[in-house]
C-alpha positions in Angstrom: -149.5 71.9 -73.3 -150.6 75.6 -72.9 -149.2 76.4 -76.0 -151.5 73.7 -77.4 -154.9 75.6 -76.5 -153.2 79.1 -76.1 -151.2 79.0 -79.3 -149.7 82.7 -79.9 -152.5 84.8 -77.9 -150.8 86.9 -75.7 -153.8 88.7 -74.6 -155.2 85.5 -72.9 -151.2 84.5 -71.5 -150.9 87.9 -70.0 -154.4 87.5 -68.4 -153.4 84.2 -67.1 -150.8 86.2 -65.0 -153.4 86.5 -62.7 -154.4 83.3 -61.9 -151.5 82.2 -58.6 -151.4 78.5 -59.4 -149.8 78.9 -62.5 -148.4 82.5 -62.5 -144.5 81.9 -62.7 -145.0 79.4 -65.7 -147.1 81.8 -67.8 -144.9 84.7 -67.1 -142.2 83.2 -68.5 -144.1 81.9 -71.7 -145.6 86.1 -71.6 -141.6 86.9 -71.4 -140.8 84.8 -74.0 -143.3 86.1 -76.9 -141.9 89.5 -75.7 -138.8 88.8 -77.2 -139.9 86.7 -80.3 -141.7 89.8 -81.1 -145.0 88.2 -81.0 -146.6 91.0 -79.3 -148.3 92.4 -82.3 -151.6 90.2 -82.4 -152.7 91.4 -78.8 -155.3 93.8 -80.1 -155.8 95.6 -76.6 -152.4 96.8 -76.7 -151.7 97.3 -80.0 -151.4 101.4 -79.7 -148.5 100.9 -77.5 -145.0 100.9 -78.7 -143.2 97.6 -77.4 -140.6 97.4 -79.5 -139.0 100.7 -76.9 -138.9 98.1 -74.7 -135.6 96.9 -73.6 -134.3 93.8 -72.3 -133.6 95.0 -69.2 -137.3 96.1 -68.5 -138.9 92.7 -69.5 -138.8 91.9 -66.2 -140.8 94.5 -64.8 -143.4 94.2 -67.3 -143.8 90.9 -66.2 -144.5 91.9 -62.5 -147.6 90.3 -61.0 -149.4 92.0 -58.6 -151.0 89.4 -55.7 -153.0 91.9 -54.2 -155.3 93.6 -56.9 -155.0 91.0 -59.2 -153.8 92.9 -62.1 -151.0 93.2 -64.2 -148.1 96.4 -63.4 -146.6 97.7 -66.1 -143.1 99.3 -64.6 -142.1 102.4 -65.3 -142.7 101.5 -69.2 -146.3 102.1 -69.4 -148.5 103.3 -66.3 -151.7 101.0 -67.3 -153.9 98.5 -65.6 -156.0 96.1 -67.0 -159.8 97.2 -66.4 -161.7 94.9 -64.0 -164.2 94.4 -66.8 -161.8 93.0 -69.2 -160.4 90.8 -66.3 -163.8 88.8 -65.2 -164.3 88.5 -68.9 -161.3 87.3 -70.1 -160.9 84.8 -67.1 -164.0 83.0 -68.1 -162.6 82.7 -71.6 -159.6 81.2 -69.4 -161.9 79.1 -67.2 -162.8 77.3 -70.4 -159.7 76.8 -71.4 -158.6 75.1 -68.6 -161.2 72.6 -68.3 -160.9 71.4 -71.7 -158.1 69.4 -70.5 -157.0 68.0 -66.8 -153.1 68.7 -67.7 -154.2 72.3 -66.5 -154.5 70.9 -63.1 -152.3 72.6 -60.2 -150.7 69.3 -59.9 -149.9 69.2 -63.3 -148.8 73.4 -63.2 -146.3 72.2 -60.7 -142.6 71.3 -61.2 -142.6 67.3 -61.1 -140.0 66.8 -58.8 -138.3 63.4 -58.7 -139.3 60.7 -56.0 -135.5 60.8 -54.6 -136.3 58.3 -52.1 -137.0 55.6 -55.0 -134.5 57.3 -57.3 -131.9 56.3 -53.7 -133.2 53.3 -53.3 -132.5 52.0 -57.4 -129.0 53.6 -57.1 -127.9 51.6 -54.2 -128.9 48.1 -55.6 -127.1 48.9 -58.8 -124.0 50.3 -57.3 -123.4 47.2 -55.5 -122.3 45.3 -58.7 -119.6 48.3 -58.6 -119.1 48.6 -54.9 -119.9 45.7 -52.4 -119.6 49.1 -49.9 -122.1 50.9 -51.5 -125.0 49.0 -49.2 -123.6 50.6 -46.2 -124.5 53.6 -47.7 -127.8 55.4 -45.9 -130.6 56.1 -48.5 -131.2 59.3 -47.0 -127.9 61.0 -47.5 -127.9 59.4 -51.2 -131.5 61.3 -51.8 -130.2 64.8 -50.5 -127.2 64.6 -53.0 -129.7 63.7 -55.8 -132.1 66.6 -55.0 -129.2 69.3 -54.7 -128.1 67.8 -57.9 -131.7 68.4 -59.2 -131.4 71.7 -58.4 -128.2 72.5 -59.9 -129.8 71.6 -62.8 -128.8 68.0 -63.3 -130.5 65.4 -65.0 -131.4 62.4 -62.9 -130.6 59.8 -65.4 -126.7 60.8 -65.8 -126.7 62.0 -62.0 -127.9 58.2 -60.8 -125.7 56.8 -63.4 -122.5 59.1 -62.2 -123.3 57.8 -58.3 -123.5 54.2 -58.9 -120.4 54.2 -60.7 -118.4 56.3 -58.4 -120.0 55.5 -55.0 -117.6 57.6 -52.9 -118.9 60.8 -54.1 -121.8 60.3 -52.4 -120.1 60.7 -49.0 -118.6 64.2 -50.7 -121.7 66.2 -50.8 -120.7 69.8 -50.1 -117.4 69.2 -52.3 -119.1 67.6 -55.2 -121.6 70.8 -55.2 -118.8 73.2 -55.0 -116.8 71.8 -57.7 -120.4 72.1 -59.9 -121.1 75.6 -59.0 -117.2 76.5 -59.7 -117.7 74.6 -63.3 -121.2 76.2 -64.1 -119.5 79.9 -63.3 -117.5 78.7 -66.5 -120.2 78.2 -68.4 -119.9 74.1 -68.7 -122.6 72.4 -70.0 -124.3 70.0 -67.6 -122.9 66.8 -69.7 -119.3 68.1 -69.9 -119.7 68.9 -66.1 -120.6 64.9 -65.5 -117.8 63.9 -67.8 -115.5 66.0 -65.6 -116.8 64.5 -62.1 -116.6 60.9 -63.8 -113.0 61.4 -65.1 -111.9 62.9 -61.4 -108.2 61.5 -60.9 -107.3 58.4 -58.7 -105.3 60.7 -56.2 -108.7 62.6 -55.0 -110.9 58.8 -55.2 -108.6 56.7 -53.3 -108.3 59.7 -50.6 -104.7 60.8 -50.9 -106.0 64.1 -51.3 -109.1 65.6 -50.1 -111.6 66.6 -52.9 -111.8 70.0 -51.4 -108.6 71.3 -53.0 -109.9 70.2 -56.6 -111.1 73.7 -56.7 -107.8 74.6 -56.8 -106.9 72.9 -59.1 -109.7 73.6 -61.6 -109.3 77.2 -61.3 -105.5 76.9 -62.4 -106.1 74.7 -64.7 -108.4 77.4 -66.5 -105.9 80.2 -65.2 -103.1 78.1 -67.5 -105.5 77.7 -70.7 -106.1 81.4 -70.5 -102.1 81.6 -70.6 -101.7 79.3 -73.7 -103.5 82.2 -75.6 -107.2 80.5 -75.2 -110.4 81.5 -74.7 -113.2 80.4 -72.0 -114.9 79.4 -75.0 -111.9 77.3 -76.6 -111.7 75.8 -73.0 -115.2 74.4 -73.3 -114.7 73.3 -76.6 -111.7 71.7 -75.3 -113.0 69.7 -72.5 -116.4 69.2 -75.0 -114.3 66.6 -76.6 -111.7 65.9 -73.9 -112.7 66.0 -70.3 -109.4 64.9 -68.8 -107.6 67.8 -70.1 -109.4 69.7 -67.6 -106.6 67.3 -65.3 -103.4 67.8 -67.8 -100.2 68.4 -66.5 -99.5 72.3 -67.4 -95.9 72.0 -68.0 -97.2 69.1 -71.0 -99.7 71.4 -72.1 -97.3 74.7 -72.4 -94.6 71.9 -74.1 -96.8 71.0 -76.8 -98.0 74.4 -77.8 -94.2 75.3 -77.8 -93.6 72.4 -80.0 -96.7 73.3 -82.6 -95.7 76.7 -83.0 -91.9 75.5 -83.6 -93.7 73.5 -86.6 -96.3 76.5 -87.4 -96.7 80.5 -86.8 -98.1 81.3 -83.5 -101.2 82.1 -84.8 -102.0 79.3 -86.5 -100.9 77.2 -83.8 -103.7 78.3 -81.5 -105.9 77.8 -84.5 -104.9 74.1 -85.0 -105.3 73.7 -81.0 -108.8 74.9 -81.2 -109.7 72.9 -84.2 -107.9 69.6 -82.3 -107.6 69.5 -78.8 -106.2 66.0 -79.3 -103.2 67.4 -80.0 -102.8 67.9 -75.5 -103.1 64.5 -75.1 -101.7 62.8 -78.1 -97.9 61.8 -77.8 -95.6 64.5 -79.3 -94.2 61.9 -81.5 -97.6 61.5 -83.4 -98.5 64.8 -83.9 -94.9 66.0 -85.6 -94.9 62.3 -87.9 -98.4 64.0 -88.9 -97.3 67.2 -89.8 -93.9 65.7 -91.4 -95.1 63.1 -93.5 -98.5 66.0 -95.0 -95.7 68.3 -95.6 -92.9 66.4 -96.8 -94.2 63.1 -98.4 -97.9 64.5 -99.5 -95.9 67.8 -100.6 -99.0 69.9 -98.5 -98.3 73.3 -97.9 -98.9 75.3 -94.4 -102.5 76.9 -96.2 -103.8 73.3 -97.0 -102.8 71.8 -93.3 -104.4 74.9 -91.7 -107.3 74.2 -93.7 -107.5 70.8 -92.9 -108.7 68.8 -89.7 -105.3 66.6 -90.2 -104.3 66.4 -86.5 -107.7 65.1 -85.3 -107.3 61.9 -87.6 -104.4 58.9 -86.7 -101.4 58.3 -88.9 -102.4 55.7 -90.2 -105.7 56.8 -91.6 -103.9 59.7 -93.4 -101.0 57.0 -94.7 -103.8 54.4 -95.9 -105.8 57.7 -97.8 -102.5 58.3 -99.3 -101.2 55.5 -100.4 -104.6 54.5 -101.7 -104.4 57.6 -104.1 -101.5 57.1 -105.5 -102.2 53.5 -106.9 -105.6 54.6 -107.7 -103.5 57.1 -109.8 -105.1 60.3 -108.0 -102.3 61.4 -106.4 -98.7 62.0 -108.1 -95.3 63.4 -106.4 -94.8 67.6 -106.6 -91.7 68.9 -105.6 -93.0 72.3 -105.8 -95.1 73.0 -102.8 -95.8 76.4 -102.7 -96.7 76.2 -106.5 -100.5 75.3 -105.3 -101.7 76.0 -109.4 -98.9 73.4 -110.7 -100.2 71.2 -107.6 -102.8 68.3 -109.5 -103.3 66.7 -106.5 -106.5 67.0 -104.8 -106.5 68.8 -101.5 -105.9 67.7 -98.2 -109.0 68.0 -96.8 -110.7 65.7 -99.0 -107.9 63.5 -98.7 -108.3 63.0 -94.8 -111.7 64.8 -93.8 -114.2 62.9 -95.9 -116.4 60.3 -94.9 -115.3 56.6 -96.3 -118.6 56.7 -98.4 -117.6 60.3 -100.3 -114.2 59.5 -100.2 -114.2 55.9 -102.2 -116.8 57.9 -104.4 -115.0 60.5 -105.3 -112.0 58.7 -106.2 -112.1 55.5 -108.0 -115.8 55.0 -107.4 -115.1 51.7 -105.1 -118.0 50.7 -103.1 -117.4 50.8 -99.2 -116.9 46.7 -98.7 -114.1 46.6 -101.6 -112.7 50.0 -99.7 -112.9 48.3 -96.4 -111.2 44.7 -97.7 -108.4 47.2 -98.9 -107.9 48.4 -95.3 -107.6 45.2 -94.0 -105.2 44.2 -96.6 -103.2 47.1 -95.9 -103.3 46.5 -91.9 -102.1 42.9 -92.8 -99.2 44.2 -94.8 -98.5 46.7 -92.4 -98.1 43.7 -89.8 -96.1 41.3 -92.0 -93.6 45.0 -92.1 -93.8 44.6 -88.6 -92.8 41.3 -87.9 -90.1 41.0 -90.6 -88.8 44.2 -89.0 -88.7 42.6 -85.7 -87.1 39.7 -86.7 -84.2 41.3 -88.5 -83.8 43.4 -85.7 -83.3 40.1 -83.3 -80.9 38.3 -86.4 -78.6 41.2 -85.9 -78.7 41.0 -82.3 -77.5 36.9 -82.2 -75.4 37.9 -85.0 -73.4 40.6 -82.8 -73.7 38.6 -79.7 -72.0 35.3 -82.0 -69.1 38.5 -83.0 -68.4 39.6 -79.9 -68.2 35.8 -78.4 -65.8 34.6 -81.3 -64.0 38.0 -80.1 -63.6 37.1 -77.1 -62.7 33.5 -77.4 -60.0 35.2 -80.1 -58.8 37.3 -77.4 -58.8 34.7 -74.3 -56.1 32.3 -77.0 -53.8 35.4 -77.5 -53.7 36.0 -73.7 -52.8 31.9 -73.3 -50.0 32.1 -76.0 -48.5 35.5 -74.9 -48.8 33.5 -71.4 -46.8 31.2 -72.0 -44.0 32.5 -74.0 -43.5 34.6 -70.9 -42.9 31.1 -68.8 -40.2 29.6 -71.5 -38.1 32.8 -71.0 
């Protein structure tokens, strides 16, 4: 709103400085044009040199001065305003501010949240979740909701995070440590409320207190660091998986051991930063991915580490496959690491495209005949399956009726020999 009738005049933002009821917010808006270099169209100061200023003075030249009413200039530049161009420049304000009531002091003011009401709401809904949860004084919910306010929470996911999981209400001081310890990461707020919603059953049901969840955070980020990754891999990593934060480290250490048995070390930590899947998807799944790109498709290492093929399923890689060779776009090569001889298109196109590109760039089906060929192929897939299945159970009665005649063979050759002993 003050950038409405203010626009880009930094003259009148640095004046407002003076005004108390709205001093922080302007200073930060007088900060900000700072650094977007805006400075030039303030006329009064344009003999001074700001671009010598430095980041680190910004915040002195921001100072406000309660007393005199005027704006200190550090160290930087030695200058007050004149008490002329104050009085005049404030009526200019004056104006300003009456143009519209949002300038109020009301309105200037943070709107803090009515956590009383905010209590209240929670309660009744978490009572569909926990019958418990009415038991619950509205007063220590409210002073969990404002420190989560001030940790910079929003109320929406912090109301929604309490109804669901009612006993970390009673966990106030824990639940604020574990916040502060995720924020020194540098977690995002969401990823922070993904974590606290994906906390494991052990610490909810009580069998261990929520206090030593620190503990295990911190080594959890101490054995990421180990694998070879970055804080800024890590936050990638729990961006699109959360409960890694909770993975067993001996798992974790297993896998990358595995991936760099299939792939050089390097690249290994490359693929795990492109898909963090790959920690919590069986092992199983992961090396019938790599196996059936580099064996059946005929991809070479370049191609897969230029692909996103771990993040997609095994079956949408077989279906794009198979779908390509009886549209005729994909033939066998025996050759891999003869990428020129190599006709077939590359594997990135094959599994990373959209449905819509894909169908259009190969066979130019439209998206319901693609999507009838997927359910056809699930269906054949399922008939596999079953006939599978009931082979598997044929052979089964079929030994059992072999080992039965066996036996019955057997229990006649123990009679006769039986009873030619008793005639001698």
């Amino acid at each position: 709103m003050i950038i409405e009738y203010l626009g880009d005049n930094i003259e009148v933002i640095g004046l407002l400085l003076t005004i108390e009821m709205c001093s922080e917010l302007i200073r930060g808006l007088w900060t900000r044009l700072l650094c977007s270099q805006q400075y030039s169209k303030c006329p009064f100061y344009a003999k001074t040199n700001y671009k010598s200023i430095q980041r680190s003075e910004i915040k002195r030249i921001s100072q406000f001065h309660t007393a005199n009413k005027t704006l200190i200039f550090g160290n930087t530049m030695n200058m007050t305003m004149k008490s002329s161009k104050i009085q005049g420049s404030l009526r200019y304000v004056e104006c300003k501010l009456l143009i519209s009531s949002s300038f109020s002091t009301t309105s200037l003011a943070s709107d803090e949240p009515n956590f009383a009401m905010l209590a209240t709401e929670l309660l009744s809904t978490a009572k569909s979740f926990d019958v418990m949860a009415g038991s619950i004084p509205v007063g220590t919910v409210s002073a969990l909701l404002k420190s989560l306010h001030m940790q910079g929470l929003s109320m929406q996911a912090s109301t929604e995070l309490l109804s669901r999981c009612v006993w970390l209400i009673k966990q106030h001081d824990d639940v604020i440590a574990i916040i502060e310890l995720l924020k020194s990461y540098g977690l995002k707020s969401e990823i922070t409320i993904a974590i606290l919603k994906n906390i494991p059953y052990t610490f909810q049901e009580g069998s261990l207190p929520l206090s030593t969840l620190l503990n295990v955070i911190s080594s959890s980020f101490e054995n990421f660091r180990n694998l070879g990754l970055t804080e800024a891999d890590v936050r990638m990593l729990l961006a699109s998986d959360p409960d890694l934060l909770f993975k067993d480290p001996k798992t974790c250490r297993s896998v990358l051991r595995n991936l760099k048995g299939l792939l050089p070390a390097t690249d290994a930590i490359c693929v795990l930063r492109k898909s963090p899947n790959i920690l919590s998807d069986p092992w199983t799944e992961t090396q019938n991915k790599f196996h059936y790109a580099f064996f059946t498709m005929g991809c070479d290492l370049y191609q897969i580490m230029n692909s996103s093929l771990f993040s997609h399923s095994f079956e949408h890689i077989v279906n794009r496959h198979i779908y390509l060779i009886k549209t005729g776009f994909f033939v066998p090569v025996k050759k891999k690491n003869a990428a020129k001889l190599n006709p077939n298109p590359k594997l990135a196109d094959v599994v990373d495209t959209s449905d819509e590109l894909f169908v259009d760039k190969f066979g130019g089906m439209s998206i319901e005949e693609f999507s009838v060929y997927l359910e056809m192929m699930q269906l054949e897939h399922d008939e596999n399956e079953l006939q599978d299945s009931d082979t598997d159970n044929s052979g089964d009665e079929e030994s059992d009726e072999d080992s039965g005649s066996n036996n019955k063979t057997s229990n006649k050759e123990k009679i006769g020999s039986d009873g030619r002993n008793k005639k001698r």
